[in-house]
C-alpha positions as CSV (number, residue, x, y, z in Angstrom):
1,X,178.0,127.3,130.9
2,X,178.6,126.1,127.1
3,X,176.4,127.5,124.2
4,X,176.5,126.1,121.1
5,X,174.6,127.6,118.1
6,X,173.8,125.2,114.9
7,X,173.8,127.2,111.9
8,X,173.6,126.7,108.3
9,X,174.1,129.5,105.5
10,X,171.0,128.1,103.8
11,X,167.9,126.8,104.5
12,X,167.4,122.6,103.9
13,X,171.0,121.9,105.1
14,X,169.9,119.8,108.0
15,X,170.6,122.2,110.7
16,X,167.5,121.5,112.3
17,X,167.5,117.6,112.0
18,X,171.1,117.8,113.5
19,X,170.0,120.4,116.3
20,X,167.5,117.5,117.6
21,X,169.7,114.6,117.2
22,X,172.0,116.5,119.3
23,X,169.3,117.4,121.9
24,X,168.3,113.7,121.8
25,X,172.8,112.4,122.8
26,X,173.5,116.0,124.8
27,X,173.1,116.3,128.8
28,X,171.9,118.7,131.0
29,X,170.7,121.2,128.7
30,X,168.1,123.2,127.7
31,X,167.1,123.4,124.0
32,X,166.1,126.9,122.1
33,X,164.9,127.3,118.7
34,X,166.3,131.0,117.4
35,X,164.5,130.3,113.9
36,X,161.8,132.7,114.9
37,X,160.1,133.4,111.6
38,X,159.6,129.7,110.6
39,X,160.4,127.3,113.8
40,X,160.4,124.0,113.0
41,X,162.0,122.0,115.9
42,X,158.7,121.4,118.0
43,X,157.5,118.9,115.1
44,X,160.5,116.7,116.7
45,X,160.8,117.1,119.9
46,X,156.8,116.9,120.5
47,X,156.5,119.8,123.4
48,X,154.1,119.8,126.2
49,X,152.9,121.8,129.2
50,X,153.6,125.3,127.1
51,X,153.3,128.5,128.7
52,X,153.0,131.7,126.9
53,X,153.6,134.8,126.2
54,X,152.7,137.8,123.9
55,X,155.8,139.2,122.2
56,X,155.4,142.9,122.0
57,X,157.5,145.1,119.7
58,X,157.0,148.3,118.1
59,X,153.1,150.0,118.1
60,X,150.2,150.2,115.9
61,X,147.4,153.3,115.0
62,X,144.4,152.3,115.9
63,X,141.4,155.2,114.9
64,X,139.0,156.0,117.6
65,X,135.9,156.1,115.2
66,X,133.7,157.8,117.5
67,X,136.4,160.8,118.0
68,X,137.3,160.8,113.8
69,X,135.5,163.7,111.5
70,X,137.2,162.2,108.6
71,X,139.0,164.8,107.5
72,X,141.8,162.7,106.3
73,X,144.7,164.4,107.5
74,X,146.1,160.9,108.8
75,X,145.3,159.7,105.0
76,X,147.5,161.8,103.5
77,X,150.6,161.8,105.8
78,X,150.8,158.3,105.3
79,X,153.9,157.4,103.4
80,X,153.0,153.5,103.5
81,X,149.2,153.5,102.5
82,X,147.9,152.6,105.2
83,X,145.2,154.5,106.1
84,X,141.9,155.1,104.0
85,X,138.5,156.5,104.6
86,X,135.9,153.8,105.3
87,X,132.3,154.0,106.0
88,X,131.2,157.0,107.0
89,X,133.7,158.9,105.8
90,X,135.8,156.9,109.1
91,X,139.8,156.9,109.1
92,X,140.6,153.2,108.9
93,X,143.7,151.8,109.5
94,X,145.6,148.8,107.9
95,X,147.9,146.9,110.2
96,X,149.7,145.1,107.5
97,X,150.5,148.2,106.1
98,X,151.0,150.4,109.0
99,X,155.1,151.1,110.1
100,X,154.2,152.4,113.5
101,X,155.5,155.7,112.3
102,X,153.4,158.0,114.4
103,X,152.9,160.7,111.8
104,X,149.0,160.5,112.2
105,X,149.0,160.2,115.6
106,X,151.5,163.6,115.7
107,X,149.4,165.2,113.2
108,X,145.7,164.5,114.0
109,X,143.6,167.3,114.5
110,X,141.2,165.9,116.8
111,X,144.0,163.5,118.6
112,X,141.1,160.8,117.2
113,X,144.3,158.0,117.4
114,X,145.9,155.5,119.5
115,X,149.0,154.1,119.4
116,X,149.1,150.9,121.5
117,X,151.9,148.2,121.9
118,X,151.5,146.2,118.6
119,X,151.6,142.3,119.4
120,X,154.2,140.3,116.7
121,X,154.3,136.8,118.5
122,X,154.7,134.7,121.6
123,X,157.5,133.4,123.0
124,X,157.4,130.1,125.4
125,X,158.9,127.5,127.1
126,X,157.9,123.9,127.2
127,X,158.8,120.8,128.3
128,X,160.4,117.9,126.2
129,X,161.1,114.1,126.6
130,X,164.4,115.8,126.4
131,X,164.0,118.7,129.0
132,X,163.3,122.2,129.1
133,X,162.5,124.2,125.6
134,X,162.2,127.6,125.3
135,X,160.9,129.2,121.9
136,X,158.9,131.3,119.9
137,X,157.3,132.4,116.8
138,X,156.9,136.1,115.0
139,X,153.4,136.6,113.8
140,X,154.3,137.1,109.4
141,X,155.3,140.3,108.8
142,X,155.9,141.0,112.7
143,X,159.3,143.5,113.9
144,X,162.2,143.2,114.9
145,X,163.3,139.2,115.3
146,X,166.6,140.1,116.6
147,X,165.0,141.5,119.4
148,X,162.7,138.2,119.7
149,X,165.9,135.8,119.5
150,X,168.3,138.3,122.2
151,X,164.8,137.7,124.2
152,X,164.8,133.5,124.0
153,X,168.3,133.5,124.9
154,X,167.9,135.7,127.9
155,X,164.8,133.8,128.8
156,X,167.2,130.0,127.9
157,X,170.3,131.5,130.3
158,X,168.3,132.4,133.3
159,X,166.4,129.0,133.0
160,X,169.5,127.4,133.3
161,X,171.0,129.3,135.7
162,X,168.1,128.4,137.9
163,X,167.9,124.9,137.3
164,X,171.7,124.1,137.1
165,X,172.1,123.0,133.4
166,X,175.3,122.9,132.1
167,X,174.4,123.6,127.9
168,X,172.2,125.6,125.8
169,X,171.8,124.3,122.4
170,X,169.9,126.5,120.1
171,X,168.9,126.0,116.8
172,X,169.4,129.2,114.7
173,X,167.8,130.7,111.1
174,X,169.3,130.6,107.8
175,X,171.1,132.8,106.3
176,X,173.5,135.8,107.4
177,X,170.5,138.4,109.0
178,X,169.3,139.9,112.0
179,X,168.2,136.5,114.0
180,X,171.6,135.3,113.2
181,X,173.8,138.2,114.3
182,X,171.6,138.0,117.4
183,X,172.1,134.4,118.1
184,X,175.7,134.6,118.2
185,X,175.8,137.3,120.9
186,X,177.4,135.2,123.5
187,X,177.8,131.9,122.6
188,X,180.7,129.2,122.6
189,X,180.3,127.6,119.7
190,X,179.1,127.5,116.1
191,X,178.0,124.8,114.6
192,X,178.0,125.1,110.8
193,X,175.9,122.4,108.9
194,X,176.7,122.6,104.9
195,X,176.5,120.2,101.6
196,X,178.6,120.1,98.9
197,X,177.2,122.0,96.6
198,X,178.2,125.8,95.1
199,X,175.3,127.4,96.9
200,X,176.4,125.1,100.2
201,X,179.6,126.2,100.1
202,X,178.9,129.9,99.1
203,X,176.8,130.0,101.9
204,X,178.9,128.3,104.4
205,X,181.9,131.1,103.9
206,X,179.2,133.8,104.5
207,X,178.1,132.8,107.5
208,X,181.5,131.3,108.8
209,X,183.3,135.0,107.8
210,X,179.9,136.2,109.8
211,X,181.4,134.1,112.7
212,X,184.8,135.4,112.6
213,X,183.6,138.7,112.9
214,X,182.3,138.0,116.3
215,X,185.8,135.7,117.2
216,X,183.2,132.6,117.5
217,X,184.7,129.5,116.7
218,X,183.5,127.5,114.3
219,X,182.8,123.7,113.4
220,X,181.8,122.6,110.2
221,X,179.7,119.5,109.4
222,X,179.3,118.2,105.7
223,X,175.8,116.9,105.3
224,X,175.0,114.3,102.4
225,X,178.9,114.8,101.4
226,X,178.7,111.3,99.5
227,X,176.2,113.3,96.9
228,X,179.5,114.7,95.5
229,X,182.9,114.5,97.1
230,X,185.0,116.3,95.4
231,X,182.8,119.8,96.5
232,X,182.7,118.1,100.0
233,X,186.9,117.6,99.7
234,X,187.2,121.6,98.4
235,X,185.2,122.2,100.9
236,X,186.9,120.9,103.7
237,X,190.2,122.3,102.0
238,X,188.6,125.7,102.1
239,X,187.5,125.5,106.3
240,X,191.2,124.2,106.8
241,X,192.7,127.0,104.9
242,X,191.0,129.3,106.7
243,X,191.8,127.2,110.2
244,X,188.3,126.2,111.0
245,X,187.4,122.7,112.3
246,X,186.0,120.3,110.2
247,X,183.9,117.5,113.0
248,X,183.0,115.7,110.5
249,X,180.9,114.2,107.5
250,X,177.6,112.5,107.5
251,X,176.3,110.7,104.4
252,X,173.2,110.6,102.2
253,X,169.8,108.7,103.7
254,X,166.5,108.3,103.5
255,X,166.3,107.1,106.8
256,X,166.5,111.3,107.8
257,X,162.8,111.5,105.8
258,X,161.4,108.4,107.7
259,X,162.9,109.5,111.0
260,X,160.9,113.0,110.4
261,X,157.9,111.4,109.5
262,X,157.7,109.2,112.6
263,X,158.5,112.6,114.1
264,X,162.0,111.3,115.9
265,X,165.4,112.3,115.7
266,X,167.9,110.2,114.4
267,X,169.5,108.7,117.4
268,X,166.1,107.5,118.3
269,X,165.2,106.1,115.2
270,X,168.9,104.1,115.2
271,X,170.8,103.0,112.2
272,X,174.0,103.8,111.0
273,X,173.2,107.6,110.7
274,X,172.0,107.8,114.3
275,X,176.0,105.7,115.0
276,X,177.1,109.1,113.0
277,X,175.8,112.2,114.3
278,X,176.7,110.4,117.9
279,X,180.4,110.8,117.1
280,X,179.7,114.1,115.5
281,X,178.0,114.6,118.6
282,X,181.2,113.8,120.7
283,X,183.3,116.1,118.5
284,X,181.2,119.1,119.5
285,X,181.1,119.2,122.7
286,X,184.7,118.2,122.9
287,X,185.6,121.5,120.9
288,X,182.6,123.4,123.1
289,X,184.5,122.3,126.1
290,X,187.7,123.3,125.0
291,X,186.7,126.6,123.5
292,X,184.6,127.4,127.2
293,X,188.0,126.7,128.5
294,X,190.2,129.0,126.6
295,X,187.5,131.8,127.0
């Protein structure tokens, strides 16, 4: 089973439009969308028939007001401000504030608190005019998203064990964090989506170095490269210095916006761009294939 993973080192690179085009010209797959914190690929791919579930992580005090005296013991073990004392003189505590640290649980008197599972999210799986989706989304300010992605991609790899599909093709976050390092566990390939500017290209060594790291290989697509070609040139002079695949470029056009309005990916909506990111589409899952083979 193949696994590619589209990343970009910074967010509005086009990972996300690519991702769908290629879920749109792959095979056999099953999508996943690892961008937990702001997921964005259901506004393309339209899912339906969505089940589920609450994503618990970490737990939350909760005051039992009818067991609290209020003597504010809780209050003032609080290192994060989170408790105060409401009507009636009543513990009261803030879940946007509270670290699930247990101190006022520990350290009650009257053992007036709880400390349930605190709920962060969902995670589900859908279905697609391109197959089976799986995919989330972490409440603002919710825990651990590593721990939300490693779930997605348990939940994507057991789904296609089961049904017999061939390619997972996930669409990761931004950036070189936690979701990232998580999305990589495992995979075949990374895709690398960049432009050619010096935050682009600043970006795109981060997360590539993050790649060799983990010995993932990498390929590198230059998105809007026509804006400036000489950054897109140094750019593809710095992948090849460092040995790492360059699939390909894909030009400037509007016709991305007015695919995303009509909320389809660019091989649906056609044009020469859709002709493009088909042949960058080839030259993935060539270098998938061949890096599943050398594994």
């Amino acid at each position: 089973m193949r696994e590619i993973v589209v990343l970009s080192g910074k967010g509005g690179a086009g990972k996300t439009s690519v991702t769908a085009a290629f879920a749109a010209l792959a095979e056999n797959k099953v999508v996943c969308d690892l961008d937990v914190d702001a997921p964005d690929l259901h506004i393309l791919l339209d899912p339906k028939n969505t089940v589920a579930e609450e994503f618990l992580s970490g737990n939350l005090a909760l005051v039992e007001r009818t067991d609290c005296d209020g003597c504010g013991t809780c209050r003032d073990v609080c290192r994060f401000g989170a408790v105060t004392l409401g009507a009636g003189g009543k513990a009261v505590v803030d879940p946007r504030r509270c670290e699930g640290c247990k101190a006022c649980v520990a350290l009650c008197p009257r053992q007036a608190i709880a400390f349930p599972p605190r709920v962060c999210g969902y995670f589900a799986r859908s279905e697609t005019r391109f197959g089976p989706f799986v995919h989330a989304r972490l409440d603002p300010g919710g825990e651990n998203s590593g721990r939300l992605v490693a779930l997605l991609k348990r939940n994507a790899r057991e789904l296609a064990e089961k049904e017999g599909h061939e390619l997972i093709l996930c669409d990761g976050a931004p950036g070189i964090a936690c979701p990232v390092i998580s999305s990589l566990s495992g995979a075949t390939l990374a895709v690398l989506v960049t432009e050619p500017t010096p935050s682009g290209i600043h970006d795109l060594l981060r997360v590539a170095e993050l790649c060799d790291h983990f010995r993932l290989p990498v390929g590198v697509i230059v998105n809007k490269a026509d804006v400036n070609p000489e950054q897109a040139d140094r750019l593809e002079a710095a992948c090849a210095e460092k040995g790492r695949v360059v699939l390909g470029r894909l030009p400037y056009s509007p016709d991305v916006t007015r695919a995303m309005k009509a909320r389809l990916t660019l091989p649906e909506y056609g044009g020469p761009l859709g002709e493009e990111i088909a042949r960058l589409w080839e030259a993935a899952n060539a270098l998938a294939h061949a890096c599943a083979k050398a594994r």
